[in-house]
MIKOLSE-714451 format. One record per residue (C-alpha): x, y, z. Coordinates in steps of 0.5 Angstrom, whole numbers, plus 2048, in hexadecimal, padded with zeros to 3 digits. Layout:
<atoms>
X|Y|Z
...
</atoms>
This chain:
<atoms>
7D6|8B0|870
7DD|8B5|86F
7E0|8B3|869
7E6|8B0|869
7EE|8B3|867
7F0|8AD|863
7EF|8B0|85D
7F1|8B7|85F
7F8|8B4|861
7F8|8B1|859
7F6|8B8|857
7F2|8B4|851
7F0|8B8|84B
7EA|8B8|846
7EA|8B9|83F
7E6|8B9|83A
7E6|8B9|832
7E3|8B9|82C
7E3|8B4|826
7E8|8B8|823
7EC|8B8|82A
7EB|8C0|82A
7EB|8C0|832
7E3|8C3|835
7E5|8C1|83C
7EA|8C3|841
7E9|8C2|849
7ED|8C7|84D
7F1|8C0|84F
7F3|8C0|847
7F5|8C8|848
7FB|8C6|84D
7FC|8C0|84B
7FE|8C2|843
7FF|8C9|845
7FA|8CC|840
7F5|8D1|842
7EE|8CF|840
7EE|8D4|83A
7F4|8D3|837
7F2|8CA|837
7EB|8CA|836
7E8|8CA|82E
7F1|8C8|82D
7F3|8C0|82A
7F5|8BE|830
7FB|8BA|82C
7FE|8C0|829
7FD|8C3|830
800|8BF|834
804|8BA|830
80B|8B9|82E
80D|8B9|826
80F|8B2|827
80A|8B0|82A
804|8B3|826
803|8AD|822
802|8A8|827
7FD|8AC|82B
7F9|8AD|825
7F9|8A7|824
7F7|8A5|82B
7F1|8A9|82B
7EE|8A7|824
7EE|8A0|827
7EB|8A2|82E
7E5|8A5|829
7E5|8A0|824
7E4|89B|829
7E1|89D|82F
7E8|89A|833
7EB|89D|838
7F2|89F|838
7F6|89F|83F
7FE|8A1|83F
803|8A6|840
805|8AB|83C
80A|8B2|83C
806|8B8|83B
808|8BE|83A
806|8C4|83E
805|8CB|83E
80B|8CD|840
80F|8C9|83B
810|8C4|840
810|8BD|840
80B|8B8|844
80A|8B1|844
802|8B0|845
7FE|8AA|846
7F8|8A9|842
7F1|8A5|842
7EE|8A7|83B
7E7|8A5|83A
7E1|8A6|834
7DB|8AA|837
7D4|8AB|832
7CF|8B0|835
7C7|8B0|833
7C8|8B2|82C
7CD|8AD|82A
7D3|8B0|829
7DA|8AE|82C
7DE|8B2|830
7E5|8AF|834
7E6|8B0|83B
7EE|8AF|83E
7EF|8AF|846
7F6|8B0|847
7FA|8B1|84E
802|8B3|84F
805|8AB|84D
80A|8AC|853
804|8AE|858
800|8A8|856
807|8A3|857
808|8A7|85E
801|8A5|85F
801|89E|85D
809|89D|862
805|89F|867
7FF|89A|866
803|894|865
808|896|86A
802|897|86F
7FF|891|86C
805|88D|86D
807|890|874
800|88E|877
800|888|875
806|885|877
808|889|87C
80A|886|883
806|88B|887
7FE|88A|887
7FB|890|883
7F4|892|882
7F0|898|881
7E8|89A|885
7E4|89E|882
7E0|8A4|886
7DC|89F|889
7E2|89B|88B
7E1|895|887
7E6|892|884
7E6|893|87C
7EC|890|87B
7F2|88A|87E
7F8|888|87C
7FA|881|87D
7FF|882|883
7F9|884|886
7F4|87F|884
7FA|87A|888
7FB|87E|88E
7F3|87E|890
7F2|878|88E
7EC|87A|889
7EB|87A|882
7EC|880|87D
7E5|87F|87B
7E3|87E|883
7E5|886|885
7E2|88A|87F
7DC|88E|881
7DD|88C|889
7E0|88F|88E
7E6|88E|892
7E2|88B|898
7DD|887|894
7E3|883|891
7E8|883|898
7E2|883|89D
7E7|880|8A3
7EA|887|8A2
7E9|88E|8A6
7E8|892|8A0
7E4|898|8A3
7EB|89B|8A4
7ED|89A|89C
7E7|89C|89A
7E7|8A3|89D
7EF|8A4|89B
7EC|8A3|894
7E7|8A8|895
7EC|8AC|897
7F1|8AC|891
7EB|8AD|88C
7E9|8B2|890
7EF|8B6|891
7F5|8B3|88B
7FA|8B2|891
7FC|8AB|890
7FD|8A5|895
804|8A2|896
805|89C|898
800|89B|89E
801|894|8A1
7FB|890|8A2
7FB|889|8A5
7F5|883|8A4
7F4|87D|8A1
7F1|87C|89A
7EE|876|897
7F5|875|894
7F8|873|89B
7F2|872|8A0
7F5|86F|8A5
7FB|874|8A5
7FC|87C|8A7
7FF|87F|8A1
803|887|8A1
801|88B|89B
803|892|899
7FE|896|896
7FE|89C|891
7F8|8A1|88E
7F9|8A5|889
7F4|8A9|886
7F3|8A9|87E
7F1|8AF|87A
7F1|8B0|873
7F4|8B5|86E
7EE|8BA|86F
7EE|8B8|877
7E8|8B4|878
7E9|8B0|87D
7E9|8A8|87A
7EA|8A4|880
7F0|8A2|885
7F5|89E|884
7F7|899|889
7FE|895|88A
7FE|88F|88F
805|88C|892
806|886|896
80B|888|89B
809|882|89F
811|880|89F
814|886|8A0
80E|887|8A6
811|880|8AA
819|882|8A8
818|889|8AC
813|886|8B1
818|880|8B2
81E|886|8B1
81A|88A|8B7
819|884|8BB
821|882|8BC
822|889|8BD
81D|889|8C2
821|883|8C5
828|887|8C4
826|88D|8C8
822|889|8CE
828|885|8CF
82D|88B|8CF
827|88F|8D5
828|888|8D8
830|888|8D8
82E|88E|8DB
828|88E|8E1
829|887|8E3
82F|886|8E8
82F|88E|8EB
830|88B|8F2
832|884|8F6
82B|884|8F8
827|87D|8F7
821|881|8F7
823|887|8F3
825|883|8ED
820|87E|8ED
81B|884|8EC
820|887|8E6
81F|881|8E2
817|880|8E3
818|889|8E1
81B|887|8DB
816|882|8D9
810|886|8DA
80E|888|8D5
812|887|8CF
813|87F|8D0
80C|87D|8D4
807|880|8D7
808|87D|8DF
80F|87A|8E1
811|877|8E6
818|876|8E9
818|86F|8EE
81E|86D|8F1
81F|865|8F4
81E|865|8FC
823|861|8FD
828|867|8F9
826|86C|8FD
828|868|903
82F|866|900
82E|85F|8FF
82D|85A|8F9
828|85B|8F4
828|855|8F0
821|852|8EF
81F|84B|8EF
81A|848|8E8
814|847|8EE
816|84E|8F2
812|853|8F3
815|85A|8F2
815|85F|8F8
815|866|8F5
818|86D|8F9
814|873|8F5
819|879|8F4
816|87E|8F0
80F|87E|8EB
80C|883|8E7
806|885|8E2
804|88B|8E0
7FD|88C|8E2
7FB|885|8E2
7F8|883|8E9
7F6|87C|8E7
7FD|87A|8E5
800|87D|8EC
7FB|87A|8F0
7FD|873|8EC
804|874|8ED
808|872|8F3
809|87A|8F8
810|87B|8F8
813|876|8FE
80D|872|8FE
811|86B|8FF
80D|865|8F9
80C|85E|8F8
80C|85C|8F1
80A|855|8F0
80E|851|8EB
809|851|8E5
80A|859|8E5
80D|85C|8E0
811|861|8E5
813|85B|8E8
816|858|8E1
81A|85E|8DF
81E|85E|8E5
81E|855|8E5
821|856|8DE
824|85D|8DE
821|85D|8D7
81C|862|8D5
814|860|8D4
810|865|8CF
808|863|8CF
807|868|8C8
7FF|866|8C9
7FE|866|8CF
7F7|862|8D1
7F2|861|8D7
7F5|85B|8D8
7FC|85E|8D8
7FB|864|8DD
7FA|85E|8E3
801|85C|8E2
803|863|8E1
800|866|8E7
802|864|8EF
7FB|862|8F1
7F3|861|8ED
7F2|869|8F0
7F8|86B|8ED
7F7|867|8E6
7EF|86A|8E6
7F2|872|8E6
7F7|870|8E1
7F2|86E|8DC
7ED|875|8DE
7F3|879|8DD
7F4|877|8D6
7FA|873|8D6
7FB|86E|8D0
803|86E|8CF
808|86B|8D4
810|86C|8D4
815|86A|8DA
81C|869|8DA
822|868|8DE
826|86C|8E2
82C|868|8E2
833|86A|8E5
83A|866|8E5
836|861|8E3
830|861|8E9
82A|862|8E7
827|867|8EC
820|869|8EB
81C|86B|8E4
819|871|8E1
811|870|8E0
80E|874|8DA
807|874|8D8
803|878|8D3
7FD|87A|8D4
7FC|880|8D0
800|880|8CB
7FD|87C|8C7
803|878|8C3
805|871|8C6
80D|870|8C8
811|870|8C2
817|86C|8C1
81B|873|8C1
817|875|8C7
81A|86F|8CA
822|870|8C8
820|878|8CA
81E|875|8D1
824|870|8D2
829|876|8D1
826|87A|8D6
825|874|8DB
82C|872|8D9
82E|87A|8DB
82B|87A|8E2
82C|874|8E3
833|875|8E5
832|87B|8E8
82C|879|8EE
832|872|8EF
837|878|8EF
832|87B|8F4
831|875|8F8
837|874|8FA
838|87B|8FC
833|87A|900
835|875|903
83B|877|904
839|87E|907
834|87A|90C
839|877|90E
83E|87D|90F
838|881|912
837|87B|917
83E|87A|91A
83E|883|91A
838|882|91E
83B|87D|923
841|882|923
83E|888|926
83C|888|92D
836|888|931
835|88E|937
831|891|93B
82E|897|93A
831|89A|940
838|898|943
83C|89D|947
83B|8A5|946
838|8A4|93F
831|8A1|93C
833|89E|936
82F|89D|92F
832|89A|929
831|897|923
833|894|91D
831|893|915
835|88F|911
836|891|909
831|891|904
82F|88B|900
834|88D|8FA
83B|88D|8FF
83D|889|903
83E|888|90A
843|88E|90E
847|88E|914
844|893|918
842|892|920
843|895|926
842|893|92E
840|896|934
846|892|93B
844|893|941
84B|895|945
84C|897|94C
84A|89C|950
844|89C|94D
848|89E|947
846|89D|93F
84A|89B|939
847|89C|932
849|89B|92C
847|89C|924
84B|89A|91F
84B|897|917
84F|892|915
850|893|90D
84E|88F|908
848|88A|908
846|883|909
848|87E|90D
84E|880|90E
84D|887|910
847|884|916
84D|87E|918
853|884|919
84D|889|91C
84B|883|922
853|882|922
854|889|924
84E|88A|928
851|884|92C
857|888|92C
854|88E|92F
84F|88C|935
856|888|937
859|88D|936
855|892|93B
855|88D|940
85C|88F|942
85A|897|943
85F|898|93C
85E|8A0|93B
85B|8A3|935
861|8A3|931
865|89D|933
85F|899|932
85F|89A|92B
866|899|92B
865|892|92C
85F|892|927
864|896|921
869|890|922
864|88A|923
861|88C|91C
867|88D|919
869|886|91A
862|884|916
863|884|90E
863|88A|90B
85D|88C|910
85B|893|912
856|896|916
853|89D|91A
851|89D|920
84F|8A2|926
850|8A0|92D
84D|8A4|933
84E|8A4|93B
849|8A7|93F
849|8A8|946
843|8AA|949
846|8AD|94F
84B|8B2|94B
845|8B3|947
849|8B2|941
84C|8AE|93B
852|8AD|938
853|8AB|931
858|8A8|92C
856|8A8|925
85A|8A4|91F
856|8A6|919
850|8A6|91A
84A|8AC|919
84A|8B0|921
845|8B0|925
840|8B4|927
83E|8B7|92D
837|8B9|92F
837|8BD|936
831|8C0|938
82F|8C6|936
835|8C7|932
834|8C6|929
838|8BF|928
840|8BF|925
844|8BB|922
84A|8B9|928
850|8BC|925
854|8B6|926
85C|8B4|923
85A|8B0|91D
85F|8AB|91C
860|8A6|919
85C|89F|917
85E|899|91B
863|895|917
868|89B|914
86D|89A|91A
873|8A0|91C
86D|8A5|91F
86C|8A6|926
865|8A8|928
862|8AD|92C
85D|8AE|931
859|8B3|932
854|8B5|939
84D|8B8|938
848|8B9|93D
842|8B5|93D
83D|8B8|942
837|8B4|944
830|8B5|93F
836|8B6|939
838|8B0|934
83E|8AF|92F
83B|8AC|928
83F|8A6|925
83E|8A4|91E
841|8A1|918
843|8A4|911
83C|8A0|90E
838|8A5|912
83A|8AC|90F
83E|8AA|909
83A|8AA|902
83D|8AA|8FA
839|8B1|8F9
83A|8B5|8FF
840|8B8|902
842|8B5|909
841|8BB|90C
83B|8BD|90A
838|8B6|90D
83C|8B8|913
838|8BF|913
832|8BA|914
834|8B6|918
835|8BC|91D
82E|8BE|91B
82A|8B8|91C
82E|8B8|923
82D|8BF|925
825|8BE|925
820|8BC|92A
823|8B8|92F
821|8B0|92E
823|8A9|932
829|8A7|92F
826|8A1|92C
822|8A5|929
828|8AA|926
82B|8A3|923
824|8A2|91F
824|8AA|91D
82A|8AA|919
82B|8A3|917
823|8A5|914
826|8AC|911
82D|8AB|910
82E|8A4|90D
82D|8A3|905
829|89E|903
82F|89C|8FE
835|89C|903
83A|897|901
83D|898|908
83A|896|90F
839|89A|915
83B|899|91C
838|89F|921
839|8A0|929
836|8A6|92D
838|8A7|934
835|8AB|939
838|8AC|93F
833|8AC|946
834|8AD|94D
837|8A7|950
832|8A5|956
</atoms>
């Protein structure tokens, strides 16, 4: 074995003297600790040499009592060294006889403020290990313990005695410590230390319960660099680990519900918002949502429910990642259920009060599941927890959200159930919103609907296509409409306008003036006199305005003349000519009053056609008007198609699916009369 550095930290001197106290001795150690050179020290009476004047008494007397009786002497004395300094030395001085019988004395001495610096460092050592908080202990090249101290012994669980000469993974068997071994082997083998590497695991102290621990290796070298051991220390940061676990999981909680401020309720559609509340669930909350609706919400009646009453469910949205066991056991978006009364669904939205099952067993997955089928997938597909709440606006339950896990392998906790009521309480609030916006739209498109006339496909000199297309499901119902009136002579009226505003009452004031203007024509009113009329019967309306084309064809001129209040101008299309934007007088919206308006003739051959249409056709937020405009042409200008056909085209291609605004379209094409 290596030596070991201890003694040269103490750099311990050897001296040897005769029975006179001449010195015959003298180690190098000697050398530097006294400051003499062997030749100057050896055959010298160590007392004179090395020995205060008012000390000289003491010393000899000392020495003559170890010789006389063969007792040792220990202590601390000043010497004086070579270069006339003083030094305070500790001693052990001891009797030697050799073979002969002869007496010599041998003193070893070390620097005392080395010795004292040594010994603080052992009990402070000493004293640190023992009573510190941190469990310590120190392997041995083979990584068996050597040492323990008490905090040590109280986190594992095993006594002092029950580590030494073991292993870490023969005292702590329930621990992967393959990991710990190889980092150990790695401190001994480069010197570069291990700090505070978290390990988790349970130990004989606590073995029904995960502990967190942080661990540090240290390699131990002596003074001369052979390498002793490592050092371990071991802290239980098994509180702290829960604080940021916990601390992590609010702010999880935090930030899910601020995405779900602002996902949930992006549009007044049912269906969209149903399916950004089962978005936001999966996966951060569950493994499979599911959002079900009360049928007899949906249908606008009242959805209290009876001790003994079934409960009949609308699926809205469902969704699971990659989970096809749980989508085929859910109910598919608009599937309508029966729910018996002992289902836990079915008690939700009775009670309106939230129903978590943490364990979820075989004989709970019937009274979750809709039918024996859907129960047997729930269990293939792992599911063991179950949460529903209520979704609850204005005090009516309307449904419920439905959470299962089944990969996550943790069960429903009281924070995942708070988590759950607020975004259920969240959305809720926005799928009642958008219900009754539904509701109302529904209502407004029907009354729109009935609004706009029915005509045939050739009336007159024209064949005549048409086509409307309410808003997208965030904007209510517009005023836009248009009309094809038979008149006289085999002539036609044709009309598209836009009443501004949405809702119910923009399609109430567009029926009032589509009445308005077919009576109107009747009594053959020109163009401009006609919207005249139309100008002062929307200026009697509260605060109402509206655009508005109207058109007189006469097939036997072959022309059409036309007055504008507002509106986008047509376009005509003639054959074998690129199509136009007609150059009409603009005017002004019906309802602003004091401006005459003007009629303008074109000519309308047979084979040409003019193309109506709204603002919901080419305007857009991202696009100039004439660059929509351009396209329109462009669209119109390509191959020859039957007007019904031309009216798909362009509402394909030109409306965007994200329009807040309706479109009404009519193409006019003009033909021989028979």
């Amino acid at each position: 074995m290596r030596p070991s550095g201890l003694l040269d930290v103490l750099g311990v001197a050897s001296i040897v003297l005769d029975s006179a106290g001449r010195i015959v001795l003298w180690s190098p150690q000697a050398e530097d600790l006294f400051g003499f050179p062997a030749r100057d020290a050896l055959g010298q009476y160590a007392a004179r040499l090395m020995i205060h004047e008012r000390h000289f008494d003491l010393v000899v007397k000392l020495f003559a009592d170890v010789m006389a009786t063969g007792e040792g002497w220990a202590g601390a004395f000043p010497i004086r060294r070579g270069d006339g300094t003083t030094r305070l030395v500790e001693f052990r001085n001891m009797r030697l006889l050799d073979d002969r019988g002869d007496v010599y004395a041998l003193g070893l001495a070390a620097d005392q403020s080395t010795v004292l610096r040594l010994e603080q460092d052992v009990a402070l050592s000493t004293r640190m290990v023992a009573q510190s908080p941190i469990g310590l202990a120190v392997l041995d090249h083979d990584l068996r313990y050597v040492s323990v101290n008490p905090a040590l012994e109280h986190i594992n669980g095993v006594a002092a005695a029950d580590h030494i000469g073991r292993t870490v993974g023969d005292v702590l068997p329930t621990l992967d410590t393959g990991p710990l071994d190889a980092a150990a082997r790695q401190v001994l083998d480069s010197g570069q230390p291990l700090i505070d590497d978290q390990w988790s695991g349970r130990t004989p102290a606590h073995p029904d319960e995960d502990h967190v621990w942080t661990v540090s290796l240290y390699r131990l070298d002596d003074a001369l660099g052979n390498i002793l051991g490592v050092a371990c220390s071991v802290v239980d940061v098994t509180e702290q680990h829960r604080a940021g676990v916990e601390a992590e999981a609010a702010r999880r909680r935090l930030a899910l519900i601020a995405d779900a401020s602002t996902r949930i309720g992006t549009t007044l559609d049912l269906e969209r918002t149903a399916w950004e509340l089962a978005e936001v669930a999966v996966p951060e909350l569950a493994d499979v949502a599911a959002v079900d609706l009360l049928d007899s919400v949906v249908e606008g009646r009242s959805s209290r429910l009876g001790p003994g009453e079934p409960a009949v469910i609308r699926a809205l949205a469902v969704r699971a990642d990659d989970a096809p066991d749980l989508l085929a056991a859910a109910d598919p978006p608009g599937q309508v259920t029966r729910y018996e009364p002992d289902r836990l669904v079915t008690r939700c939205v009775r009670t309106g009060e939230p129903v978590v099952v943490p364990e979820a067993g075989a004989e709970d997955l019937p009274l979750i599941a809709r039918s024996p089928q859907a129960a047997a997938r729930l269990a293939r597909a792992g599911v063991h927890s179950y949460l529903a709440v209520p979704l609850i606006a204005r005090g009516e339950v309307l449904g419920a959200l439905d959470l299962k896990r089944a990969r996550d392998p943790l069960p429903f906790s009281p924070d995942d159930l708070l988590l759950a009521r607020e975004l259920a309480a969240r959305a809720a609030m926005q799928i009642d919103n958008a219900r009754w916006y539904q509701s109302a739209r529904d209502t407004a498109l029907t009354l729109q609907r009935s609004l706009l006339p029915s005509h045939p496909t050739v009336t007159g000199g024209l064949e005549v296509a048409s086509r409307y297309q309410p808003a997208g499901a965030t904007s209510e119902v517009g005023g836009d409409w248009f009309d094809v009136i038979p008149l006289e002579e085999s002539r036609t009226a044709l009309v598209v306008g836009d009443v501004m505003g949405s809702g119910i009452t923009a399609a109430a004031t567009m029926g009032r003036l589509r009445t308005a203007t077919s009576t109107l024509a009747s009594l053959s009113l020109e163009p401009e006199r006609l919207l005249d009329q139309l100008d002062k019967i929307v200026s009697g309306l509260d605060q109402a305005f509206a655009t508005c084309v109207y058109a007189v064809h006469d097939p036997h001129q072959r022309q059409c003349r036309i007055t504008n209040a507002g509106h986008l101008p047509p376009v005509r299309v003639r054959v074998g000519r690129p199509p136009e934007l007609l150059d009409l007088p603009t005017g002004v919206p019906l309802g602003v009053g004091g401006v005459a308006f003007t009629t303008t003739t074109v000519d309308l051959a047979p084979g040409d056609r003019l193309v109506f249409y709204t603002d919901g056709l080419v305007e857009t937020r991202r696009d100039s008007l004439d660059d929509r405009l351009d396209r329109l042409l462009t669209l119109l200008g390509g191959p020859r198609r039957p007007p019904e056909e031309v009216c798909d085209l362009l509402l394909r291609t030109l409306r965007e699916p994200d329009n807040s605004d309706d479109v009404a379209l009519l193409i006019a094409g003009a033909r021989e009369l028979p």
